[in-house]
C-alpha atoms as a printed R data frame, in Angstrom:
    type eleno elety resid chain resno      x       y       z
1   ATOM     1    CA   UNK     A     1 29.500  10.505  29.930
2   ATOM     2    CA   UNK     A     2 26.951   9.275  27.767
3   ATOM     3    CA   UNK     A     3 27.122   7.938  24.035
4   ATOM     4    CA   UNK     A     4 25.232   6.801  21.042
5   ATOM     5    CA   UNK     A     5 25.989   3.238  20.807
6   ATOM     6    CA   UNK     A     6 24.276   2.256  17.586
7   ATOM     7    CA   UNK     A     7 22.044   3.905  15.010
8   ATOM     8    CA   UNK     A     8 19.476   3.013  11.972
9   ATOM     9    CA   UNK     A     9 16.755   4.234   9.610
10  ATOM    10    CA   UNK     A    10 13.835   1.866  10.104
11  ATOM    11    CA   UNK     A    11 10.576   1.659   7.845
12  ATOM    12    CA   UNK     A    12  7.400   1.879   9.686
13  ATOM    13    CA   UNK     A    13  5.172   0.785   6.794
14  ATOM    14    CA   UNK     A    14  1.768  -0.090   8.095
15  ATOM    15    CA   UNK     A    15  2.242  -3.579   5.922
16  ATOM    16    CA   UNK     A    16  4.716  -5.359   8.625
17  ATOM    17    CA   UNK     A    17  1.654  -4.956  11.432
18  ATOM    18    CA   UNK     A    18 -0.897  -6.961   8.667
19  ATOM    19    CA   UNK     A    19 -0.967 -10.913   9.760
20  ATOM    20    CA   UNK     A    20  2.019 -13.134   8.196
21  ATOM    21    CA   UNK     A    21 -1.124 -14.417   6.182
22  ATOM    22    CA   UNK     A    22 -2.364 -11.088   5.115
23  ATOM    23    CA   UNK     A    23  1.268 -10.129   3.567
24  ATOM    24    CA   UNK     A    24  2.224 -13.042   1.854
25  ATOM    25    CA   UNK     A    25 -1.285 -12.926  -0.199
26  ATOM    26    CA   UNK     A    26 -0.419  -9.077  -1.235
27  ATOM    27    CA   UNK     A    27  3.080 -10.366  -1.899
28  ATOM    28    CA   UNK     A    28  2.221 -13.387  -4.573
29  ATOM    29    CA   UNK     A    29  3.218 -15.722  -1.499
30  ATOM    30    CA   UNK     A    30  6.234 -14.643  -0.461
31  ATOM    31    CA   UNK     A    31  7.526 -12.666   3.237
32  ATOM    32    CA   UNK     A    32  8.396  -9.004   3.035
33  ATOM    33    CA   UNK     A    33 12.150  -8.410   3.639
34  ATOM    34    CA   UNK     A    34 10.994  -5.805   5.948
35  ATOM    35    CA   UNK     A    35  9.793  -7.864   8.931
36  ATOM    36    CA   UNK     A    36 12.707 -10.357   9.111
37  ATOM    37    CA   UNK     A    37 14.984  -7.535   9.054
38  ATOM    38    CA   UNK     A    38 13.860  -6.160  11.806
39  ATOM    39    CA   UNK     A    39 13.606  -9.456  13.957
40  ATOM    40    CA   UNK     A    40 17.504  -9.905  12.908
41  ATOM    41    CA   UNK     A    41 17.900  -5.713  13.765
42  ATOM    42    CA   UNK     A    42 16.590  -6.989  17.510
43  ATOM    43    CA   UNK     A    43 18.626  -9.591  17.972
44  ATOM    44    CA   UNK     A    44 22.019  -9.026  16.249
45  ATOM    45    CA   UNK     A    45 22.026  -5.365  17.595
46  ATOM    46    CA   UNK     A    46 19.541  -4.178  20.051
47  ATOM    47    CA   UNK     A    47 20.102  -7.214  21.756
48  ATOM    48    CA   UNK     A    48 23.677  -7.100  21.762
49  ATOM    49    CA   UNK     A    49 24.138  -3.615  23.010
50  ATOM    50    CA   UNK     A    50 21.419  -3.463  25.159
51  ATOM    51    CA   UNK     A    51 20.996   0.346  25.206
52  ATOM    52    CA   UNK     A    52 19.554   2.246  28.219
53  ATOM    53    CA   UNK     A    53 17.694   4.097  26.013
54  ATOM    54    CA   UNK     A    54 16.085   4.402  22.383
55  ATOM    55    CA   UNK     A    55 15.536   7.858  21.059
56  ATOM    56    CA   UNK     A    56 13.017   7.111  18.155
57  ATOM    57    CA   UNK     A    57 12.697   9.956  15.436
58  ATOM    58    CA   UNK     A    58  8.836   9.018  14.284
59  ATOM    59    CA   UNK     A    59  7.600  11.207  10.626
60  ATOM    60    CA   UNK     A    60  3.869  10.602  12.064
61  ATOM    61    CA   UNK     A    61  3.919  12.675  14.610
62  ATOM    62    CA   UNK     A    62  4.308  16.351  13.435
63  ATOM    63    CA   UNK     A    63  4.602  19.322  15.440
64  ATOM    64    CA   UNK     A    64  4.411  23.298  14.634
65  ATOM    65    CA   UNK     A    65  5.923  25.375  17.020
66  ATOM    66    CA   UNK     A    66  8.192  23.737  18.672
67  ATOM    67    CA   UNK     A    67 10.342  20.384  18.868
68  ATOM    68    CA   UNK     A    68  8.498  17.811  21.417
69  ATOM    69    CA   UNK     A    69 10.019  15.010  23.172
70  ATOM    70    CA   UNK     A    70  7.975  12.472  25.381
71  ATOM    71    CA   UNK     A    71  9.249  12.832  29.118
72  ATOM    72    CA   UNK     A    72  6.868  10.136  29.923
73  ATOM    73    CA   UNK     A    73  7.765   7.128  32.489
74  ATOM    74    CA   UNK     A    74  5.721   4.954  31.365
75  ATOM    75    CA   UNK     A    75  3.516   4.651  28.121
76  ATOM    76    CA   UNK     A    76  0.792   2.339  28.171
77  ATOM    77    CA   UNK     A    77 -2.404   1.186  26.185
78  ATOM    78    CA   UNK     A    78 -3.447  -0.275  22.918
79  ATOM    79    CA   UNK     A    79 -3.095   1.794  19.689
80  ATOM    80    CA   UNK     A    80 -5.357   1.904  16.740
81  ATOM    81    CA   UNK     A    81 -4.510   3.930  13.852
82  ATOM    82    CA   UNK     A    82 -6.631   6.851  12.730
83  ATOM    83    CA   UNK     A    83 -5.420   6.442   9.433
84  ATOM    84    CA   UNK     A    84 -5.560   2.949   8.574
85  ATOM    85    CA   UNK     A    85 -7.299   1.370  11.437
86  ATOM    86    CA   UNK     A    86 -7.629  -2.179   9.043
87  ATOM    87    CA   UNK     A    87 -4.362  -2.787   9.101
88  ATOM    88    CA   UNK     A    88 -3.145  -1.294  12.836
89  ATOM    89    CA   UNK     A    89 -5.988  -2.258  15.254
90  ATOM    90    CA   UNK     A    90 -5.994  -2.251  19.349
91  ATOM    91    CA   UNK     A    91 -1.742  -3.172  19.299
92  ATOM    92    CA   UNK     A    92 -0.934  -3.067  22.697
93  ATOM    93    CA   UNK     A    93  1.700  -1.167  23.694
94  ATOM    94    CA   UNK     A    94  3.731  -0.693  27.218
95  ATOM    95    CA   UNK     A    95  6.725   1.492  26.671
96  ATOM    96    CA   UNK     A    96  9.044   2.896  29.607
97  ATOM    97    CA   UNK     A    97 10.407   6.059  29.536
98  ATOM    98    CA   UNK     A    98 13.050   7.911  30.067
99  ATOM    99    CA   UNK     A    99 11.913  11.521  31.774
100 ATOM   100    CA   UNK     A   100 15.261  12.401  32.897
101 ATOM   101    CA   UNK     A   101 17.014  12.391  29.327
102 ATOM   102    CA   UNK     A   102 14.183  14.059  28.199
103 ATOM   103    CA   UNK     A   103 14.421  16.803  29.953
104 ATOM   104    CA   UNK     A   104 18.069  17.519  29.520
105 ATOM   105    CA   UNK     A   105 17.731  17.663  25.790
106 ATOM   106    CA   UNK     A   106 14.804  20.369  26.742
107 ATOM   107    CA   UNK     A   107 16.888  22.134  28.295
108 ATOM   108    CA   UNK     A   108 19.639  22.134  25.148
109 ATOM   109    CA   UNK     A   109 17.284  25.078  23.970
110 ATOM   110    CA   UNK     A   110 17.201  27.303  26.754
111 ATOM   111    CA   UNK     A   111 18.417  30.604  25.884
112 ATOM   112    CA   UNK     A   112 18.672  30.182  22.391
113 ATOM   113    CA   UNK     A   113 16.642  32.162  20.220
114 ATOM   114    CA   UNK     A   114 16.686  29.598  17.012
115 ATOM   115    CA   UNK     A   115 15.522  26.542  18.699
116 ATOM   116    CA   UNK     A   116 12.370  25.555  21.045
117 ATOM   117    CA   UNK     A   117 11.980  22.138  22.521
118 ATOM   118    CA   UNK     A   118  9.184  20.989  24.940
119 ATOM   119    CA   UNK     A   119  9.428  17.756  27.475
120 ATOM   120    CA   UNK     A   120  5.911  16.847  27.438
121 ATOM   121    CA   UNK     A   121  4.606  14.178  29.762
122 ATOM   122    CA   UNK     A   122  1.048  15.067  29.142
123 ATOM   123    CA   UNK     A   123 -0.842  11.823  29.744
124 ATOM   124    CA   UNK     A   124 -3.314  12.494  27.249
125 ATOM   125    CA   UNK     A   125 -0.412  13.038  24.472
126 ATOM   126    CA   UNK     A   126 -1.028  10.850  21.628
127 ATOM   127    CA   UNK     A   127  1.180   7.990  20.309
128 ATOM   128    CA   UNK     A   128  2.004   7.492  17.092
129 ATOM   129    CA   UNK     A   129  2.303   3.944  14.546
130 ATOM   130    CA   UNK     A   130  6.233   5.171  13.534
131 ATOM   131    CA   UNK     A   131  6.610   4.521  17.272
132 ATOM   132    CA   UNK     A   132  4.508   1.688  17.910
133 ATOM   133    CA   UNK     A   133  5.156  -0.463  15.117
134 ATOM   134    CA   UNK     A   134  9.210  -0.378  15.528
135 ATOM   135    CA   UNK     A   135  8.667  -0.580  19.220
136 ATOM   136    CA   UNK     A   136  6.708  -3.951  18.897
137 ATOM   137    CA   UNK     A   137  9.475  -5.671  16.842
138 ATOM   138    CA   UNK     A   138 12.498  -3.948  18.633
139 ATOM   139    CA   UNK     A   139 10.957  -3.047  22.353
140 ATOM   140    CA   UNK     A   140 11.091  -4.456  25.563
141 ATOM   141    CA   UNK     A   141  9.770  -3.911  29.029
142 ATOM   142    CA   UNK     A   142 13.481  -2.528  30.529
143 ATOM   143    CA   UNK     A   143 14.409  -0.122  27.580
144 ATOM   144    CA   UNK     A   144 13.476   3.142  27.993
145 ATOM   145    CA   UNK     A   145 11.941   4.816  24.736
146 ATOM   146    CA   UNK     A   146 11.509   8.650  24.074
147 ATOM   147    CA   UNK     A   147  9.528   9.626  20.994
148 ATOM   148    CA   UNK     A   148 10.627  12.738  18.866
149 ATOM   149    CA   UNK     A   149  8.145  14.279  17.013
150 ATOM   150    CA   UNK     A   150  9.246  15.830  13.276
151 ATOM   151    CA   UNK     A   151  8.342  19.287  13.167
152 ATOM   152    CA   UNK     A   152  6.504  20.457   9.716
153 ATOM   153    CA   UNK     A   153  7.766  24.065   9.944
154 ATOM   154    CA   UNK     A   154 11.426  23.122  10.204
155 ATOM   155    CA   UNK     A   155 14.087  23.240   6.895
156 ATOM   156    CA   UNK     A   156 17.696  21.119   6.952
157 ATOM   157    CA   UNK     A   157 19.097  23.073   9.019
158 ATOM   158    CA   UNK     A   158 16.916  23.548  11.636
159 ATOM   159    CA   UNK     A   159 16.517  19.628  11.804
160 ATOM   160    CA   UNK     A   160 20.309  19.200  12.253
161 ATOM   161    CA   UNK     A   161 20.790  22.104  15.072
162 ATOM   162    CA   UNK     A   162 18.069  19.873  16.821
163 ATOM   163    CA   UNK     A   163 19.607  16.372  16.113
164 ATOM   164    CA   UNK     A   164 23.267  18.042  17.398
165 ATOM   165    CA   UNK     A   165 21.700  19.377  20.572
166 ATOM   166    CA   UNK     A   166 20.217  16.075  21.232
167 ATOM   167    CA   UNK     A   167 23.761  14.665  20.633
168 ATOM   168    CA   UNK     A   168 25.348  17.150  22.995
169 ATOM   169    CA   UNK     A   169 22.463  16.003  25.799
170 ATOM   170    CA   UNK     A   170 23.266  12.337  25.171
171 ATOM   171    CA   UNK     A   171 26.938  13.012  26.028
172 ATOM   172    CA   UNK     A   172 26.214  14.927  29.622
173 ATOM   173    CA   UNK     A   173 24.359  12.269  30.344
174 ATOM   174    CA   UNK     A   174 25.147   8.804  31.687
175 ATOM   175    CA   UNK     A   175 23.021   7.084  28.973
176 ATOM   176    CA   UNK     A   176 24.027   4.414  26.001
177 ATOM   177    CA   UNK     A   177 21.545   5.243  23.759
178 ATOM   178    CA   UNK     A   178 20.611   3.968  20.355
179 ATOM   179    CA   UNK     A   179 19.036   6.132  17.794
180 ATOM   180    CA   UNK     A   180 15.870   4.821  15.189
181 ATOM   181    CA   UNK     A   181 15.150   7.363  12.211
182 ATOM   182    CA   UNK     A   182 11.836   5.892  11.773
183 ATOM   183    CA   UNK     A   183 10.150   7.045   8.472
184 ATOM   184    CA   UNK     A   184 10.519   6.068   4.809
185 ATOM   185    CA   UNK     A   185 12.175   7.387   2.040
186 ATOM   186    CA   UNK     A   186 10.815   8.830  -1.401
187 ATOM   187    CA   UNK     A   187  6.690   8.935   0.024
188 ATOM   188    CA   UNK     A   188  4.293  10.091  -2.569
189 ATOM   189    CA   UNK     A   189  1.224   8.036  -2.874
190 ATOM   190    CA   UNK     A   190 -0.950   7.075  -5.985
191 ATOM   191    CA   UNK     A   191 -3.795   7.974  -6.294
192 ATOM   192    CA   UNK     A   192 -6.702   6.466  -4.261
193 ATOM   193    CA   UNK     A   193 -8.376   4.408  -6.957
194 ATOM   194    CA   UNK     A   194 -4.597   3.126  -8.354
195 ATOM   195    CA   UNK     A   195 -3.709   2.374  -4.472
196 ATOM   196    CA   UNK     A   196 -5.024  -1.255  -3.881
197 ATOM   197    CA   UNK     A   197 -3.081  -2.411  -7.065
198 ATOM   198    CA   UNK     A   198  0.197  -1.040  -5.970
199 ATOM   199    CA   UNK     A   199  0.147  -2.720  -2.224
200 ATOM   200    CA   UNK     A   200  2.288  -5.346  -2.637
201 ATOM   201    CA   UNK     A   201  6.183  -4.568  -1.839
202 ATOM   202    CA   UNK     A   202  7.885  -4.438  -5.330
203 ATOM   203    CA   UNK     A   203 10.543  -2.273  -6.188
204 ATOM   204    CA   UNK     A   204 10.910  -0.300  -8.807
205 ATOM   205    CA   UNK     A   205  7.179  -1.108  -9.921
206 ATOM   206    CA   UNK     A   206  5.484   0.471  -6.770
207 ATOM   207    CA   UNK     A   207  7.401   3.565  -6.806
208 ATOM   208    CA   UNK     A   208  5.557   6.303  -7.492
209 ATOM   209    CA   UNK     A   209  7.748   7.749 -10.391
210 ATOM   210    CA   UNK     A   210 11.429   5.932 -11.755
211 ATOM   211    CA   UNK     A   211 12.753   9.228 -11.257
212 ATOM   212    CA   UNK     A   212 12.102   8.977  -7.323
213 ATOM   213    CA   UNK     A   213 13.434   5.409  -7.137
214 ATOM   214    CA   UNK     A   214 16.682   6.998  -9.021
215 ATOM   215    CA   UNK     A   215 16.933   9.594  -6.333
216 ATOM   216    CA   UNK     A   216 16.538   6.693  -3.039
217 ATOM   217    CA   UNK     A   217 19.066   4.446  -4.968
218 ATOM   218    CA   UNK     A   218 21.827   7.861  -4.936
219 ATOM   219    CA   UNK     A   219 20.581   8.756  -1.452
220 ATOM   220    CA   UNK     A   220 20.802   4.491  -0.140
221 ATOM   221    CA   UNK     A   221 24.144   4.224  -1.792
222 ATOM   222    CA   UNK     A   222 25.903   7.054  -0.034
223 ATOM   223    CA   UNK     A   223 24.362   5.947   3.040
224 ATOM   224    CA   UNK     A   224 26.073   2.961   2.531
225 ATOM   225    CA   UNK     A   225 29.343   4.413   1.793
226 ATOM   226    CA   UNK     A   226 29.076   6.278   5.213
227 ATOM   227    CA   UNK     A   227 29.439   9.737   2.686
228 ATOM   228    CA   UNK     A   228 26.452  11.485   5.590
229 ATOM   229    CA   UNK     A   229 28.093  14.863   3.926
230 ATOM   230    CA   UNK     A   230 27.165  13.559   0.968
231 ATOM   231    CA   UNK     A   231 23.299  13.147   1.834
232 ATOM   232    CA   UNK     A   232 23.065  16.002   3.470
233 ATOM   233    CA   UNK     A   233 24.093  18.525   0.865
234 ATOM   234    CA   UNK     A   234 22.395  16.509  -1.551
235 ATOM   235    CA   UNK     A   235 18.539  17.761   0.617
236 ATOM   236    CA   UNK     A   236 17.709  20.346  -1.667
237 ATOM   237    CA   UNK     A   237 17.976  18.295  -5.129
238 ATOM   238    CA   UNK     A   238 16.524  15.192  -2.796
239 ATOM   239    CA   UNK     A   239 13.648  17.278  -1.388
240 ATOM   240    CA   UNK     A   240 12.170  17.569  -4.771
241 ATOM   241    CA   UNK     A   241 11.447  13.218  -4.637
242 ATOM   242    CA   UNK     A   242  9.419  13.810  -1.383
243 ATOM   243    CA   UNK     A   243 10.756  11.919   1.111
244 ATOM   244    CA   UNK     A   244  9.056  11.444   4.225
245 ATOM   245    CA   UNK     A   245  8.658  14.106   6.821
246 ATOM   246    CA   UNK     A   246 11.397  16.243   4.630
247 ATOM   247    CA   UNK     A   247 13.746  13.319   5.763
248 ATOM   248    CA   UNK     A   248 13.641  15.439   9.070
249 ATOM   249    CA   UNK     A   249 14.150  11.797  11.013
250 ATOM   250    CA   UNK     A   250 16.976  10.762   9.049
251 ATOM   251    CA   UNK     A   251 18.623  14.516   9.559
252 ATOM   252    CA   UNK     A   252 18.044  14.715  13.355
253 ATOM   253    CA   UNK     A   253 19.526  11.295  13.477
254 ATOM   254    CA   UNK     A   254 22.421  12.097  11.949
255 ATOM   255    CA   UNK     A   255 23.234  15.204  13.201
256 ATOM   256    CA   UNK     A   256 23.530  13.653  16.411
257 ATOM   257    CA   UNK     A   257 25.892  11.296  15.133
258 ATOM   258    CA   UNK     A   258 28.049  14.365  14.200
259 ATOM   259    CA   UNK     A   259 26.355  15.433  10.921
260 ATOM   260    CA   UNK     A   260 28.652  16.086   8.087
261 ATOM   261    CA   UNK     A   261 31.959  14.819   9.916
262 ATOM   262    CA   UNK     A   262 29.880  11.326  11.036
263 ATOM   263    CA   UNK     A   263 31.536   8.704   8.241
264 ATOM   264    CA   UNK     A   264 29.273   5.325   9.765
265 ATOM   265    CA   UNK     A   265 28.740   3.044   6.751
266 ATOM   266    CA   UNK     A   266 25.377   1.418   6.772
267 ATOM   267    CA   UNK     A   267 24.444  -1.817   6.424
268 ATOM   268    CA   UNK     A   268 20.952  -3.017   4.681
269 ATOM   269    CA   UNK     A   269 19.057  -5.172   7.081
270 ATOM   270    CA   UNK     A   270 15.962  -5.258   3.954
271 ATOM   271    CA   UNK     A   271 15.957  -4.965   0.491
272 ATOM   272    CA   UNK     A   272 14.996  -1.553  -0.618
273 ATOM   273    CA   UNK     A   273 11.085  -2.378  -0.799
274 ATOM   274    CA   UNK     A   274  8.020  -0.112  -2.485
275 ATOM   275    CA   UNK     A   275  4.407  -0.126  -1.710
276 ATOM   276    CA   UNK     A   276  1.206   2.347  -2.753
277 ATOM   277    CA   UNK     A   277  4.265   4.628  -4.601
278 ATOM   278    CA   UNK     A   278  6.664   4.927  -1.046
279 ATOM   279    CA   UNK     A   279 10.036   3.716  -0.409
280 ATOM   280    CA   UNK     A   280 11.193   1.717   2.503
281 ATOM   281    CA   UNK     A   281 14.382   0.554   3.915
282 ATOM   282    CA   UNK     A   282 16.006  -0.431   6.974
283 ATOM   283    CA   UNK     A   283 19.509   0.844   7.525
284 ATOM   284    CA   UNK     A   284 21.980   0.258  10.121
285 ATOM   285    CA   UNK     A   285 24.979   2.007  11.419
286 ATOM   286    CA   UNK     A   286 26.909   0.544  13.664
287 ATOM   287    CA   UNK     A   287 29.273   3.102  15.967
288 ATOM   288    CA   UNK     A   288 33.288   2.705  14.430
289 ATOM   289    CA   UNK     A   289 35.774   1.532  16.712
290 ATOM   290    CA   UNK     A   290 36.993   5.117  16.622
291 ATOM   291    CA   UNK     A   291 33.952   7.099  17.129
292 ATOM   292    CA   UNK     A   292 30.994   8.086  14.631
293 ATOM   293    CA   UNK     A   293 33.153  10.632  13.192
294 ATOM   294    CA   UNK     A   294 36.517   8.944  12.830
């Protein structure tokens, strides 16, 4: 039987790709908290557990009608960013997969009529920076990775009846498996001509409104508290500070934890850092002696 055997929300932010030079000259000399944090993530936890398999939950890839997982074995390549190809040029990449436990959370959906999910191996299929960036701090060449994309169409709900099916795959199969919600957290940008003053990683000043700092801090500190009911009823009043990809990554993640019942407490491996008006944070949770939902 398999099981989750360790979980976080990790920031992707295209800053911790940018030279060690190149960030401390936007950050008035000093290192993001963000890139040691996840060096320490890879050693003190990855490392340690040495999973069979990463599931990562990445907010820039979007799908439409369906929930996609890669069922790749292998992904391979370099990866340059059509968004911000300055910053994430020609990274190399060479990720194993894991086909097998793709397919058996595919087949979670058959014969349900209120969830669709596709195994895609497509060669062609595109890779995404919310996967590559996390993968080049936290990869290596024996753990298999599987990329989730976050659907656009999908509401709370639908993103936890997706996250608890994965769950429910993970346990029929013979995997330990740790889980990356990889997105930010309140992600609403200024405005293009305000942007290139409002790079550097300063929090609150780089948020793009006090009242959407307010709502990360209330949404950080129950994630801290392991209160997961507590985030999750709070979507609809936390929806309204934009966070990123509807905080679909965060929701799939947890659901598969066990959702509401899942009491993990979190522990900060950054400082809650802001950039260009977005919010970033890693989180992790790591699985209580008596089960995520003990």
């Amino acid at each position: 039987m398999g099981e989750v055997v360790g979980a976080a929300l990790v920031a992707h932010v295209p800053t911790i790709m940018l030279p060690e030079e190149v960030r401390l000259e936007i950050n008035e000399g000093k290192e993001i908290t963000l890139v040691p944090g996840l060096r320490r993530m890879k050693t003190e936890c990855i490392d340690r557990l040495k999973p069979d398999t990463v599931i990562v939950f990445d907010t820039h890839w979007e799908s439409t009608f369906e929930h996609i997982v890669t069922a790749h074995e292998r992904r391979s390549g370099r990866f340059t960013s059509h968004e911000l190809p300055r910053g994430m040029s020609q990274i190399p990449y060479d990720i194993p997969g894991d086909p097998e436990l793709a397919k058996l959370i595919a087949a979670q959906a058959d014969g349900r009529d209120d969830c669709w999910i596709l195994a895609c191996d497509d060669p062609y299929l595109p890779i995404f920076y919310g996967t590559v960036n996390i993968w080049t701090y936290l990869g290596d060449p024996q753990t298999r990775w599987i990329s989730v994309a976050i659907n656009q169409t999908c509401d709370t709900e639908d993103f936890l009846l997706f996250g608890e099916l994965i769950g429910n795959a993970i346990a029929q199969s013979d995997r330990r498996v740790v889980l990356l919600a990889s997105g930010g957290m309140t992600h609403r940008f200024f405005n293009f001509k305000e942007l290139r003053k409002r790079e550097a990683q300063k929090a609150p000043d780089n948020i793009y409104s006090l009242e959407y700092y307010e709502a990360d801090m209330k949404v950080l500190g129950m994630l801290e508290r392991g209160d997961h009911a507590g985030v999750i009823d709070n979507m609809p009043e936390y929806r309204k500070a934009y966070p990123e990809g509807k905080f679909g990554h965060y929701l799939m993640m947890a659901a598969a934890l066990g959702g509401r019942a899942c009491t993990a407490p979190g522990e900060r491996f950054s400082e809650y850092e802001a950039s260009v008006g977005t919010g970033q944070v890693h989180v992790w949770f790591e699985r209580p002696e008596g089960g995520w939902t003990a």
